[in-house]
N, C-alpha and C positions, 0 to 999 in steps of 0.2 A: 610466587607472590602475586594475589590478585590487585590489579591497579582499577580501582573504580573509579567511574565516570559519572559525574554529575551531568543529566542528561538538560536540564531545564538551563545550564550556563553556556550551552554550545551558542546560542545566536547569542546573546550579548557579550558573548568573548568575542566571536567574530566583528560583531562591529566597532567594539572595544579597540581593537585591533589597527582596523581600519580609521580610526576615528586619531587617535593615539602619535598612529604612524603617518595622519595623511600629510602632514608638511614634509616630512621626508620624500614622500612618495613624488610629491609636485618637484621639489628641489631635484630629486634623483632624473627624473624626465625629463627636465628643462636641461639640465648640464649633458645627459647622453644626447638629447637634442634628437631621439630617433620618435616614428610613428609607434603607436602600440596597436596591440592585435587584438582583437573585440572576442576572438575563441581560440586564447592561446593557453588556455586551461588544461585542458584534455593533452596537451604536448608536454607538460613542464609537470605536472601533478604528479607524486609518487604512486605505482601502479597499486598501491597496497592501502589506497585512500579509503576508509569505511564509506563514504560516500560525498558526491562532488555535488554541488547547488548552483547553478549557472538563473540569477534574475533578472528579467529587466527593469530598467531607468526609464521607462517610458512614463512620464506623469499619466497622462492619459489610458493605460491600464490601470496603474494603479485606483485611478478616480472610478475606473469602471468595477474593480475590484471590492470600491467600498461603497457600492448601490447594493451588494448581494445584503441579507440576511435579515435582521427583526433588530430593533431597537436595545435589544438586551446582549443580542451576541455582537453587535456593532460596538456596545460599550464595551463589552470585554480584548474585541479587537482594540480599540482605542485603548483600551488601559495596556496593551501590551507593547503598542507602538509609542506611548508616553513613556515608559520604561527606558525604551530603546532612545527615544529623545533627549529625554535626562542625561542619558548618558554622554550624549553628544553638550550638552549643556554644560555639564559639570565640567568637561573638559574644553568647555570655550567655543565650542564650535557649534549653528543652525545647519541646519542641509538645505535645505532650499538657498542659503546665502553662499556658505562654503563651502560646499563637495556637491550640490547638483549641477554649478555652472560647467564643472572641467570630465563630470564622469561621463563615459562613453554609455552606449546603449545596451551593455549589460554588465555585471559584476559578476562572478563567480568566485565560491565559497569554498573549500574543502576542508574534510576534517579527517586530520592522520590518527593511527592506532598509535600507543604508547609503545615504543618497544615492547617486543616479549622480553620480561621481567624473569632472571636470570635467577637460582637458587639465594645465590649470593648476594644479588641486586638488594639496597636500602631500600624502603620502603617508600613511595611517594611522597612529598611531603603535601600536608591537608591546604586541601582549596587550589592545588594544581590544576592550571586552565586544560583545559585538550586542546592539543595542538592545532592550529589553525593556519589554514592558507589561505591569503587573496589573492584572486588575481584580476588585476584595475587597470579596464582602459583609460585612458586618456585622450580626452576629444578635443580638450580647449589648453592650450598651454596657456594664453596670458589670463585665463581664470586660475591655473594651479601656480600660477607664480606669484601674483597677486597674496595666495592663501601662503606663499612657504616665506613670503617677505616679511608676512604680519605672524607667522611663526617666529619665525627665525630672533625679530627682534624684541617677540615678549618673553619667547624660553631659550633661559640660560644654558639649561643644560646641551650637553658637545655632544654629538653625536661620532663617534668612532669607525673608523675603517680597517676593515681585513681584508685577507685576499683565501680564498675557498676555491682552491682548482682552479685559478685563475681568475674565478673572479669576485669581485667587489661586493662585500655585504657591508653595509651602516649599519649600526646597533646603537640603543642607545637603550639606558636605564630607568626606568620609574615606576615607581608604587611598588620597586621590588621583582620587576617583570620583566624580561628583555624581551625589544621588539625591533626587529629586523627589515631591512628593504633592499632591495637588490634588484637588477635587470636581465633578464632572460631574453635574447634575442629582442625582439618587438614588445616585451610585455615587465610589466612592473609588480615585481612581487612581494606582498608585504605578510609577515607573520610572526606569532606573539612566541617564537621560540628560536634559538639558534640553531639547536641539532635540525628543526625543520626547514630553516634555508636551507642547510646541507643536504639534506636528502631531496630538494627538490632541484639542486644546480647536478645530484647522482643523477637524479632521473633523466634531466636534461642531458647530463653528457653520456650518460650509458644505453639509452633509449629506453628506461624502464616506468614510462610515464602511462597513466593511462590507456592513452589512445594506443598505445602497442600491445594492450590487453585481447586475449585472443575473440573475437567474434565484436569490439566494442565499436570500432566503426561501419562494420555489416550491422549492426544492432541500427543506429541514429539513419544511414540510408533508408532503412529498410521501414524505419517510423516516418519520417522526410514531412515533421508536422509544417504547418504554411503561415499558421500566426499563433507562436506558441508563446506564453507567457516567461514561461520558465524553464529548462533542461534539469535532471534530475540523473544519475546515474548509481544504484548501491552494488558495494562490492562484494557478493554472497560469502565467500570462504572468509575472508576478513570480518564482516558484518559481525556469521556464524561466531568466530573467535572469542569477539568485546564485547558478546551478549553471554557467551559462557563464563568469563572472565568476572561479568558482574553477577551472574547468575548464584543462587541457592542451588542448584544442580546444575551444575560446568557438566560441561560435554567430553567425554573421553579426551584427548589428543589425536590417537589413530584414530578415531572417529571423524574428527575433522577433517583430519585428511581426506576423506572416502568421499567430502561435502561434492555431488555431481555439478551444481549450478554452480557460473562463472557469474551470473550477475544480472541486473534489472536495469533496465535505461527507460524513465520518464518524460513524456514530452507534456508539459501540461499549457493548453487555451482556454481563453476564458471565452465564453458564450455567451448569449444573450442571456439565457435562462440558467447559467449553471456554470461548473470547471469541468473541463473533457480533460482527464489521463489517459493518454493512450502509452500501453507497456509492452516491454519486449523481455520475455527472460528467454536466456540462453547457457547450455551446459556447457562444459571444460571442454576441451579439445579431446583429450585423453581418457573421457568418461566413453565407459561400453553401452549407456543409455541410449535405447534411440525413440523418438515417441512415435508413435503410431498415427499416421494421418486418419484420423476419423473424425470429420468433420460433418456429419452426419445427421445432428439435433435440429431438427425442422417442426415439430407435432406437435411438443408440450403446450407452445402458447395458446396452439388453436383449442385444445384438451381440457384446460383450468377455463372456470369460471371468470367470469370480470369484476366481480369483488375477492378477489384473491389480493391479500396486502402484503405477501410475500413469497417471493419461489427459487428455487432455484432447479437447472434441468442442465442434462447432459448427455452424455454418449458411452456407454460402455460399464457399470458397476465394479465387473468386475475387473476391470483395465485400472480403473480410480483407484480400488484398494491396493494391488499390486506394484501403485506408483507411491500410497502413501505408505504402505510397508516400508519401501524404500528409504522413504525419508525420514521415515519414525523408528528408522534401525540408527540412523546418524544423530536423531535429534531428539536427546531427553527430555525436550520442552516442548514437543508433542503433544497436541491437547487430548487425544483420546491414546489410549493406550490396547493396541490391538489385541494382546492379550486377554485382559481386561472385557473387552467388547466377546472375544471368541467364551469365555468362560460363561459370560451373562447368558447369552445365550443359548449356551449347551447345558446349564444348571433350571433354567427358568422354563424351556419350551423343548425343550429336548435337539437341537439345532445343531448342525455344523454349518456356518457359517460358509467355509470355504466349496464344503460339499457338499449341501443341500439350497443352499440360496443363490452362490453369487454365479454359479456354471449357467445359467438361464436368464442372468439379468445381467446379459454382453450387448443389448440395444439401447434404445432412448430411456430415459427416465428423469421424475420430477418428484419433490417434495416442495409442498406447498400450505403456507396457514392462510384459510379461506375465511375471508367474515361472515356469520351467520344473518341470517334476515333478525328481524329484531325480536317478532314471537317464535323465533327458535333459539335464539338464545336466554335464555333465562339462566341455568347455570353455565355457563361457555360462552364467550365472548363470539368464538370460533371453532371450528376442525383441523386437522393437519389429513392433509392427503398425499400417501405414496402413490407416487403411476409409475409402471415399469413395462415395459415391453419385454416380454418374453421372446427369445430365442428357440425356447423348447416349450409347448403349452404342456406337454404332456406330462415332462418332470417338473414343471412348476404347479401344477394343477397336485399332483403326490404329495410334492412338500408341502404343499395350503392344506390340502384335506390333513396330513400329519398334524400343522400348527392347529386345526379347527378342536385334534383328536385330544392336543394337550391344553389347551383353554379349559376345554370341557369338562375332561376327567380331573385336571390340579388343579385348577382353579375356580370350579362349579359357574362355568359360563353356561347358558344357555345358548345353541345354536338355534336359530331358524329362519328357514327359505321365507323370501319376499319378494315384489317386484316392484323394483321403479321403470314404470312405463314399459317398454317391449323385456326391460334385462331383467334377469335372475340374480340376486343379491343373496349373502348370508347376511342377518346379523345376530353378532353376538352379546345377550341381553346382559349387563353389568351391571351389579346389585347397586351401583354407585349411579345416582339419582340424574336425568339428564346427560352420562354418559353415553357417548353412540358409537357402537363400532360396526363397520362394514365393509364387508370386501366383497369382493367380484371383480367382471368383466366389462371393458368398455366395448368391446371388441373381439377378435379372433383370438389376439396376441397381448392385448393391452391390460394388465391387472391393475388392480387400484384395491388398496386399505387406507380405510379414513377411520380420524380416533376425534373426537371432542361434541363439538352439537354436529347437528343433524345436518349434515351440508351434501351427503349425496346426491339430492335429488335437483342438484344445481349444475350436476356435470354429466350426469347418467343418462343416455347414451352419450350424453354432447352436451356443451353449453351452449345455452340459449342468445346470448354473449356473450364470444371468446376474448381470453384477454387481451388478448395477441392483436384483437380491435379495437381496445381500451384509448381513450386518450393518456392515461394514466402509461401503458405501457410504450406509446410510442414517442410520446416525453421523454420519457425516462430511461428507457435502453437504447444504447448506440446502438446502429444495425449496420456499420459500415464493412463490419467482417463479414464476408458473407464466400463462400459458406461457414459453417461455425460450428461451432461443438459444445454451444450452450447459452444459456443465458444466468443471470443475478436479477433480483430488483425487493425491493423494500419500501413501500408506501409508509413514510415515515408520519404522513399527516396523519396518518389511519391507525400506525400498531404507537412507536414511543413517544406520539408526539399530542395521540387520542388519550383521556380520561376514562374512556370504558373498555381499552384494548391496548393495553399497556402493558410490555412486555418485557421491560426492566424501570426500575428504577432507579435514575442519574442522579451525582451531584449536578449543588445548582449550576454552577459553573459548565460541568459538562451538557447539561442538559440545555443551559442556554443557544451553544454552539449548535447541538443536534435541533433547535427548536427552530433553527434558521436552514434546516434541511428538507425539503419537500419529500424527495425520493433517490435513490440511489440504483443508480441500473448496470448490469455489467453486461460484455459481451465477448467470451474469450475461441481462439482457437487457435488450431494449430499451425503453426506457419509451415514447416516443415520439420524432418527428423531431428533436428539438434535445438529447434527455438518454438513460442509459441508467445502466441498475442493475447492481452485483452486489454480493450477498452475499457474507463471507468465513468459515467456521466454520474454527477451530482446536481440534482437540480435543487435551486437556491430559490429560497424568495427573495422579491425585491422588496429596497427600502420604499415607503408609500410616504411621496412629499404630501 
């Protein structure tokens, strides 16, 4: 029986939740009479949480938080945080008057799976919230007493006591919804379900909380961010589960099993010019994966042009497909289908993928969409350029002269020798009007194929200005990994955000959000055999008083 999940009601359950249960919560505090624990989350959370949200209460982030973006996506944040207001409204309560005085300096959120849903199991019934945990410090008790008094004496309704392994849960009734409060050692926990108190006073007594998850406190050491906004943590093989669950193609079962990664741990700061993620995924214990330290990707940046509005570069070709095999043997929802990919190309250019391309492309490599100067662009906006370093010149030099041999004969291309400045280019002439295509050499080792306008003679031997000296790229990509195994980056003012180089088409909505985006830079590498790093900068523009 599949149980779906309304994805857009997670946060306003959650504060729902919160909001609903906070007189309990003050009352529960004040009568245990103990301190609460500011990250007792990670200790009490059932290990099998799809993912845990640790924010801060810091007013002064947040204020920082809403200088970022454009006048359009600022209203649609405001329209989302009025939602979340309302709710608090409807039910009697401001935040700034009732729940900011007494909350500590951060909140954490979690949100459990449904049970797995048994042959036999009824059917959910419609509009079932997802189970939600809070867990709420308490800074100030004579503010949360204050708030459980002026409860206590406007609602009637009783709130009730059980005892659960010993210990004490409150429950009470409304709108049809049971909502739960109980105390866990130092920490106050409130949640919109009963079976979910229970499993979080299991996890507590059994130790099957989070933080005993295998590799999830070497994960946050090992990030150890210094002024982080938020804590973020998702649980891979669960995640995997409630995405198949909702999924039009569910995932085998034994497939799931086989999921190698144990999980993602976010540490998100807010920057002057942007939000920095810095992430950590780490595999099972039990998995026979190991990654390969090759952190190695040092050349692309200096290689592309400086109007390059997009790239990504790495290390290793054929290491990449090997790993995404992997994960696209477990995961139906796979964007590309290697199959798929191996057939295209054995039907269309005569190619084996495995054994004519990828045996020679085990160095650096880069795909990149470069902007054309403006009297080269006339039909093309841009090019897209492959760079790949070769391992073998000799067997890649066969396989090109092979791809030149079926261009030619299937598809009536014309080849012919050119030269930009000292190097030796082909191009192949395409009856299709201001098409450009070119391959060759940057180098010894180094090949490059460009397909759209005319953009070779921006990088051939070298660029004139690399990007890797861009202000654009040194904005925009963290560079704190170092060494590294690669880069991301997306000059979003220039491709979805530009009128003459626009490379999707958004709603308004989404497109408002993306419009408060400058650029988006990544930097990922390996940390060692079992985990691997990447940072994610987002630079923002600010709001213009």
């Amino acid at each position: 029986m599949k149980r779906k999940i309304d994805r857009s009601r997670l946060l306003a359950v959650g504060a729902a939740t919160l909001i609903v249960a906070g007189g309990g919560v003050a009352y529960w505090l004040l009568s245990r009479g103990s301190e609460v624990e500011t990250q007792a989350g990670a200790k009490i959370v059932p290990e099998d949480a799809v993912m845990t949200l640790s924010v801060s209460t810091n007013a002064r982030q947040w204020q920082q938080l809403r200088q970022y973006g454009t006048p359009e996506s600022r209203q649609l944040l405001g329209d989302r945080l009025e939602e979340l207001s309302q709710i608090l409204s409807d039910a009697g309560y401001d935040y700034q008057k009732d729940i900011r005085p007494w909350i500590a300096d951060e909140a954490t959120i979690a949100f459990l799976p449904f049970p797995e849903a048994k042959p036999d199991d009824p059917p959910l019934e419609p509009g079932q919230p997802q189970p939600v945990v809070l867990v709420l410090p308490v800074a100030n008790r004579n503010a949360a007493r204050k708030l459980w008094e002026r409860e206590k004496s406007a609602d009637s309704q009783a709130w009730k006591e059980r005892k659960y392994k010993g210990v004490t849960v409150r429950e009470r009734q409304k709108d049809g919804a049971t909502y739960a409060v109980l105390s866990i050692g130092k920490a106050i926990v409130v949640t919109n379900s009963s079976e979910a108190a229970e499993r979080v006073i299991e996890a507590d007594r059994g130790g099957d909380a989070i933080a005993s998850t295998p590799g999830y406190t070497d994960a946050w050491e090992s990030l150890a961010p210094s002024r982080e906004f938020a804590r973020a943590y998702f649980n891979i093989p669960t995640a995997m589960r409630v995405i198949s669950e909702n999924s039009d193609r569910p995932i085998d079962p034994e497939v799931l099993k086989k999921v190698e990664y144990q999980g993602i741990a976010t540490a998100v700061s807010l920057e002057s010019s942007g939000i920095l993620f810095q992430n950590i995924s780490w595999l099972k214990p039990k998995s026979d994966r190991v990654f390969l330290l090759e952190n190695n990707a040092t050349t692309m940046p200096s290689r592309l042009p400086g109007n390059t509005v997009a790239m990504v570069s790495g290390y290793n070709l054929e290491q990449l497909w090997q790993d995404y095999l992997g994960g696209a043997q477990s995961n139906s929802l796979s964007p590309i289908d290697p199959d798929w990919l191996r057939r295209s190309l054995s039907t269309t250019v005569n190619l084996d993928l495995e054994k004519d391309l990828l045996p020679w492309m085990n160095r650096e490599f880069s795909l990149a969409i470069v902007q054309a100067d403006k009297d080269a662009a006339k039909n093309f906006p841009g090019g897209i350029v492959l760079m790949v370093e070769a391992g073998d010149r000799a067997q890649a030099n066969a396989v090109l002269t092979k791809l030149d041999t079926a261009v030619k004969d299937k598809y009536r291309f014309q080849i012919e020798e050119t030269k930009i400045k000292d190097r030796e280019i082909l191009k192949w002439k395409s009856p299709i009007p201001g098409l450009e295509i070119d391959r060759g050499w940057l180098n010894d080792n180094v090949a490059f194929f460009s397909v759209g306008a005319p953009i070779s003679d921006t990088f051939v031997p070298k660029p004139s200005d690399p990007l890797g000296n861009t202000r654009l790229f040194k904005d925009a990509v963290p560079l704190g990994l170092q060494p590294n195994n690669g880069h991301f980056l997306l000059d979003l003012d220039r491709t979805l955000n530009a009128e003459n180089f626009s490379l999707l088409q958004l709603p308004p909505n989404q497109k408002a959000f993306v419009g408060a985006i400058q650029s988006i830079g990544v930097t990922g590498a390996i940390q060692d055999d079992r985990s691997s790093r990447y940072d994610i900068f987002v630079r923002l523009k600010k709001v213009e008083n």
